[in-house]
C-alpha positions as CSV (number, residue, x, y, z in Angstrom):
1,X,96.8,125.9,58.3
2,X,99.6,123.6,57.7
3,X,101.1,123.1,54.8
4,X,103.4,120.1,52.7
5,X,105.4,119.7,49.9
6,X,105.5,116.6,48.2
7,X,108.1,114.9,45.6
8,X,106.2,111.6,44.2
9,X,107.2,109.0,41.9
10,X,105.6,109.5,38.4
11,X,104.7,105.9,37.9
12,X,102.6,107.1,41.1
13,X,98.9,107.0,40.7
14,X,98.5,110.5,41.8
15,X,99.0,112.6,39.1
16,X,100.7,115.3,41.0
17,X,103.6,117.0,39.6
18,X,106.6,117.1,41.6
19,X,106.8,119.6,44.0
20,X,103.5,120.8,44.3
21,X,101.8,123.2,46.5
22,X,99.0,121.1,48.5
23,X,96.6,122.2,51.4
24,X,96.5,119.2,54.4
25,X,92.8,120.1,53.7
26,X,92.8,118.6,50.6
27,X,94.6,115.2,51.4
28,X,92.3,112.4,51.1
29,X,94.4,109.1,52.0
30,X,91.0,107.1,52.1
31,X,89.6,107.7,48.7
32,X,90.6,106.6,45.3
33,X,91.3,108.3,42.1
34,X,88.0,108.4,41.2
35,X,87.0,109.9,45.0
36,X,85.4,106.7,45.7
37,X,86.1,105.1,49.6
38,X,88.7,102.9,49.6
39,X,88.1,99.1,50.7
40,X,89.6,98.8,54.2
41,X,92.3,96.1,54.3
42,X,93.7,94.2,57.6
43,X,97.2,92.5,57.5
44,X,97.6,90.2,60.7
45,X,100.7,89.1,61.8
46,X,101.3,85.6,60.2
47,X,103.0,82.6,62.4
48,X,106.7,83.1,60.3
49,X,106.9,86.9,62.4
50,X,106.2,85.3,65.8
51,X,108.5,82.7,65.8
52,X,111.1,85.0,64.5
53,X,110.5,87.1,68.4
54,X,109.6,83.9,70.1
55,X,109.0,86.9,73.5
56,X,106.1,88.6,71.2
57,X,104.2,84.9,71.1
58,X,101.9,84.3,73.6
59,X,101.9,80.6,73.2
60,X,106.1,80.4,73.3
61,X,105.9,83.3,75.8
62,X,103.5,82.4,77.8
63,X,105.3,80.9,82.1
64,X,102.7,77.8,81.4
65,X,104.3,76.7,78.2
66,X,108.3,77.3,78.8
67,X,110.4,76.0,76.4
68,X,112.5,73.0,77.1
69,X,115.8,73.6,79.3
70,X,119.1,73.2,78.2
71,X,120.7,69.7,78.4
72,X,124.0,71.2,80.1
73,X,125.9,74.6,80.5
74,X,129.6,74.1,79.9
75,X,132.3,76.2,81.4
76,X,135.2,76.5,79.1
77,X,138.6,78.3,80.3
78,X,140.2,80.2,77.6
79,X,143.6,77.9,76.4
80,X,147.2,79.2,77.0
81,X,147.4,82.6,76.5
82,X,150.7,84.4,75.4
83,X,150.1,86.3,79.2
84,X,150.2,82.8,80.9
85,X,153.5,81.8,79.6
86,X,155.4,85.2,80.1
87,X,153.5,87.9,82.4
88,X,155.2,90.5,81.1
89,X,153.5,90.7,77.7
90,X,150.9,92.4,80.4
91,X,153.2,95.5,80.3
92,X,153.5,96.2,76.6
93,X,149.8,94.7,75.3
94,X,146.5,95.7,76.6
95,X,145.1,92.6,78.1
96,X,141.9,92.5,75.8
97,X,144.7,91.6,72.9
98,X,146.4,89.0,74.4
99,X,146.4,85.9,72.3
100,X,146.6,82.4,72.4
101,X,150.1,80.8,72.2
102,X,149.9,77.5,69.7
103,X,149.9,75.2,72.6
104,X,146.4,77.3,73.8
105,X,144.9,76.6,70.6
106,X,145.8,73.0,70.3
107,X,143.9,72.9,73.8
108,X,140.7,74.5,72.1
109,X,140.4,72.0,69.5
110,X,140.9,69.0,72.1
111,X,138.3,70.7,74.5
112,X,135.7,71.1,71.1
113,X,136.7,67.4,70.9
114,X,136.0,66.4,73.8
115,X,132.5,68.2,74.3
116,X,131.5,66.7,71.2
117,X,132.1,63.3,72.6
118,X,130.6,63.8,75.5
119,X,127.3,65.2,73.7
120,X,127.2,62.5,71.0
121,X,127.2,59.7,73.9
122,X,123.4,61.3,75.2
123,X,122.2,59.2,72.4
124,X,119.8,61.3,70.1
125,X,120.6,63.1,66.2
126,X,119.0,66.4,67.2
127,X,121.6,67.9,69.7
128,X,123.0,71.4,69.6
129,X,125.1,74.1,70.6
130,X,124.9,77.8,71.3
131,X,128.2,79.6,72.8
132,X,128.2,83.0,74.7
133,X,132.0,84.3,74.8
134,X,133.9,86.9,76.0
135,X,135.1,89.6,73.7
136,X,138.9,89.3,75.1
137,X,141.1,88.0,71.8
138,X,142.3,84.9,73.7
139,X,138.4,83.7,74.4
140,X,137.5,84.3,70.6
141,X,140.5,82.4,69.8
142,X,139.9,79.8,72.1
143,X,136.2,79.7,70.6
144,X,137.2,79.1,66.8
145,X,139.5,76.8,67.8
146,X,136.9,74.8,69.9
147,X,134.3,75.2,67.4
148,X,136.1,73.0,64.6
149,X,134.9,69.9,66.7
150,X,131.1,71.2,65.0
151,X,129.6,71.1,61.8
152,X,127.9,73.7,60.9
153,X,124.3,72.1,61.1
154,X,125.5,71.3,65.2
155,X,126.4,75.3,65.7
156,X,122.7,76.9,66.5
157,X,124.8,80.5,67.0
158,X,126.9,82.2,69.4
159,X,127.4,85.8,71.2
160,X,129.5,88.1,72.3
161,X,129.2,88.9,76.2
162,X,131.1,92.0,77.2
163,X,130.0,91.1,81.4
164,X,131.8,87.5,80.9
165,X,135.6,89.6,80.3
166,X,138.2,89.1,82.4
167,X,138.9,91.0,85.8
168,X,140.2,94.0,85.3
169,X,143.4,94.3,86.6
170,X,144.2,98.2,86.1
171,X,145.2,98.6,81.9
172,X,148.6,98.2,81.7
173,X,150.4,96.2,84.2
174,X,154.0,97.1,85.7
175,X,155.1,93.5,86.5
176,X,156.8,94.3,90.2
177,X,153.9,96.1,91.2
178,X,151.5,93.5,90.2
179,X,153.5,91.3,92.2
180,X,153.1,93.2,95.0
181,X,149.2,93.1,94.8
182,X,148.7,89.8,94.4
183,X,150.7,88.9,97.6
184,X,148.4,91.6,99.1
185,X,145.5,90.1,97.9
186,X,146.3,87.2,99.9
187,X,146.5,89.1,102.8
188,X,143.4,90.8,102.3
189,X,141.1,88.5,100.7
190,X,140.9,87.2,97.4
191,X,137.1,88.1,97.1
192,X,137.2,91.6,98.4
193,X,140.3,92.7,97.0
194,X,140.6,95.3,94.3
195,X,143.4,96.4,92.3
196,X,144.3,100.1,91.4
197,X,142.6,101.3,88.4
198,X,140.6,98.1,88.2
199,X,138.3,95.0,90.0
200,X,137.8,92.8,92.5
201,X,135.9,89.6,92.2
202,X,133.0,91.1,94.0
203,X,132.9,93.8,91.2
204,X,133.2,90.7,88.7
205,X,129.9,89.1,90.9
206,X,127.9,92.3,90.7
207,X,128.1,92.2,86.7
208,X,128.1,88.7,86.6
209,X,124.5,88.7,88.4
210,X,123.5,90.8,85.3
211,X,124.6,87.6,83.0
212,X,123.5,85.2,85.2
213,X,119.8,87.3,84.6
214,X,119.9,87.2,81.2
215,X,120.7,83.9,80.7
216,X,118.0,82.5,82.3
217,X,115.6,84.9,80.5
218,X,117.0,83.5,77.1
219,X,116.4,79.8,78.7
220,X,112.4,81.0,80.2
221,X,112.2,82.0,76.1
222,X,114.4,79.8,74.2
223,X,115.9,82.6,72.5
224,X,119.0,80.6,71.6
225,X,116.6,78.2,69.9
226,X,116.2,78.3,66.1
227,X,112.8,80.1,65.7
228,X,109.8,77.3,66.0
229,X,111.9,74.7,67.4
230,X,111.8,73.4,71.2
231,X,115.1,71.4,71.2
232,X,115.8,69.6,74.2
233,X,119.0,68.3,73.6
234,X,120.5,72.0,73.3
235,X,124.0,72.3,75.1
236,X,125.1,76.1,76.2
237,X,129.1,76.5,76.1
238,X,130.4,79.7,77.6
239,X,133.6,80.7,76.9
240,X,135.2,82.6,79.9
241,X,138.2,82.9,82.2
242,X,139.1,81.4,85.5
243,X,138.0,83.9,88.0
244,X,134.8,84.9,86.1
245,X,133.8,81.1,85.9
246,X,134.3,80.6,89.2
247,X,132.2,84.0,90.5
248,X,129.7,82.5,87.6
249,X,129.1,79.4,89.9
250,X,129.3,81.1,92.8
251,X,126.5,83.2,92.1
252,X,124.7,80.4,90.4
253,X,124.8,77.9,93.4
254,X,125.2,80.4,96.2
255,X,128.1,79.7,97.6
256,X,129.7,81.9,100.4
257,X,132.8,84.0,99.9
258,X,135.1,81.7,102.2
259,X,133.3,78.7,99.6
260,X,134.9,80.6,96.9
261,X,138.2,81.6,97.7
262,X,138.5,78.1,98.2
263,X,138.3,77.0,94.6
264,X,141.0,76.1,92.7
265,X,141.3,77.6,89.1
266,X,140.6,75.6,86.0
267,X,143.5,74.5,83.7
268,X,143.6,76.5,80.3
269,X,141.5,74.7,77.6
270,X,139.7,72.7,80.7
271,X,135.9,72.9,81.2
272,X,133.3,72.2,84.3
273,X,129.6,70.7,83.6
274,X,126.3,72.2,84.7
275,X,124.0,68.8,83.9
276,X,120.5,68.9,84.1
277,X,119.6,66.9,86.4
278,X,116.5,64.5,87.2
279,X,114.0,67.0,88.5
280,X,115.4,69.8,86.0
281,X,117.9,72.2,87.9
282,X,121.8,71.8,87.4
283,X,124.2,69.6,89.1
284,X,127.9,69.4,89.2
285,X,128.2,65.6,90.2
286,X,125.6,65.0,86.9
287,X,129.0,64.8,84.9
288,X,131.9,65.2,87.7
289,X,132.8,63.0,90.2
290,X,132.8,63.8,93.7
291,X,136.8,63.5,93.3
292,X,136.9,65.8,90.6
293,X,135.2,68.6,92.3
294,X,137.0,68.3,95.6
295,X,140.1,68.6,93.7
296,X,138.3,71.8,92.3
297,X,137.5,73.1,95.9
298,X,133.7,72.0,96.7
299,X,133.3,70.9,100.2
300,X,131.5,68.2,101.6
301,X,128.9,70.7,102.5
302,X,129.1,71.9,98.4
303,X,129.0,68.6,97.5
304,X,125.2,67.3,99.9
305,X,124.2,70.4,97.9
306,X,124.9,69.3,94.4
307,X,123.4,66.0,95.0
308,X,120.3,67.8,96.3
309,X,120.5,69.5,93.0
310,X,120.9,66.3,91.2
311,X,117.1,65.6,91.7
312,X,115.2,69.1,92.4
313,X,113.0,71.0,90.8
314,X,113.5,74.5,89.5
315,X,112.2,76.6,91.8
316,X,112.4,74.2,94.4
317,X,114.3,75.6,97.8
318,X,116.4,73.2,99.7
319,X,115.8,74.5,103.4
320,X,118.3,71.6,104.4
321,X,120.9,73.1,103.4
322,X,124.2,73.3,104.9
323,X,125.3,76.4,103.0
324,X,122.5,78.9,103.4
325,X,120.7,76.8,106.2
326,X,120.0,77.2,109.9
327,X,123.2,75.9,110.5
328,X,124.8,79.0,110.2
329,X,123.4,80.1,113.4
330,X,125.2,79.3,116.5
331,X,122.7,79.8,119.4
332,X,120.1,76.9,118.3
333,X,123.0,74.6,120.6
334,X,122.3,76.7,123.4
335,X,118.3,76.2,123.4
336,X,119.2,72.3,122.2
337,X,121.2,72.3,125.7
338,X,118.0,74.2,127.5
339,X,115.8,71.1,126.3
């Protein structure tokens, strides 16, 4: 037979002294002092807990009912770091601690600037943003900086995204050596490439795929949303550096690996637009021009894409297209020659 010892309150309504000897046998949880059945009482969740797990509500939760997309995902590069201006800081600081150089923040503040602009000119009072951010010092930096363009009322919250670091380039770097393997790189391929002790960009896709998942679960939820509200006009900012932003569209859109070796990196404190477009999935050329985004790398191939983009469907496929199409294959001229 098991046995308990108990320490209870005095001000309990047991009158029990502390420390005394009870059989399980004589427990009874469902009577009252006077050995009298308790009345059975029911609490049921109220509507204040649901909306504070919006993934717990069936009505939020539920595929029929998803809450509204994002207006636009913005890609920030982090500003001038002290590593941009004299590469061997690399040897004597671990590359998480690298910081912003004054120059890299004044870039932050003018890129918060000029996102707020750019959001206040949709038109409507109710618009927000959330950030997601790397945990590297420079992207933190770069995010405070950024974020003095927002009141507070504008900032619906932000988080810190280990898979969104930089590549690893092997801990500390011995600047002739690292010389060496980036001409290498070249020579090898900047995709498939890895350095010693650290990763190539097809390491930096395989976590980045992770992200990319649990982004668009917090969009299928609205998780970045304030609990109860659907906000349409919400604007996502990830703060990021230039490779991982470029694997990030790469994986977003598809693109091949000759696509993406050849895309040029974003200038410190610069920032590329994923739009919503007309049908609901994200276009480049919904904020860029087609200018801009050659002179980023897209192809004309890239570029029918995003204006397919401009006016699909999530969900939709686009079994035209010139990147993943037919047209990759190479004997449909033979049987077109046949006919």
């Amino acid at each position: 037979m098991a046995t308990f010892y108990l320490t209870l309150n005095p001000a309990s309504f047991l009158a029990v002294s502390s420390q005394k000897r009870l059989s399980s046998n004589s427990i009874q949880c469902c009577q009252d002092t006077n050995g009298q059945p308790r009345p059975r009482v029911t609490h049921e969740p109220s509507d204040n807990w649901l909306t504070s797990f919006p993934e717990k509500n069936p009505i939020i939760s539920s595929p029929t009912v998803l809450p509204p997309r994002p207006r636009r995902i913005i890609l920030v590069r982090h500003g001038q770091s002290e590593g941009n201006v004299d590469e061997s800081v690399y040897t004597q600081v671990p590359d998480p601690k690298i910081k912003l150089t004054e120059k890299g923040m004044a870039q932050a503040e003018e890129c918060g600037k000029n996102i707020r602009k750019m959001i206040e000119k949709d038109g409507v009072d109710d618009w927000k943003v959330y950030f997601y951010v790397s945990p590297y010092r420079r992207t933190l930096e770069t995010l405070r900086c950024l974020a003095r363009a927002f009141k507070r009322q504008r900032i619906a919250g932000w988080r810190e995204e280990p898979r969104l670091r930089e590549q690893d380039f092997g801990n500390f770097q011995d600047r002739e050596k690292m010389r060496i393997e980036k001409a290498t790189r070249v020579l090898y391929g900047r995709f498939f490439y890895r350095f010693p002790n650290g990763e190539s960009a097809a390491d930096v896709y395989d976590r980045i795929t992770g992200f990319r998942e649990t982004l668009r679960a917090d969009i299928d939820i609205g998780r970045f949303q304030p609990p109860g509200e659907r906000n349409p006009n919400m604007n996502l900012v990830i703060v990021s550096h230039g490779l991982t932003l470029r694997v990030f569209l790469m994986r977003w859109y598809k693109w091949t690996v000759e696509q993406f070796e050849g895309l040029n990196n974003l200038g410190n404190g610069d920032m590329i637009v994923m739009e919503k477009g007309y049908g609901g999935r994200y276009s480049l050329l919904m904020h860029h021009t087609e200018e801009e985004l050659r002179n980023f790398g897209l192809t004309e191939e890239m570029l029918i894409d995003q204006e397919w983009q401009k006016i699909a469907k999530p969900g939709e496929l686009n079994y035209d297209c010139l990147i993943t199409g037919p047209s990759f294959f190479t004997h449909f001229e033979d049987e077109d020659n046949e006919t």
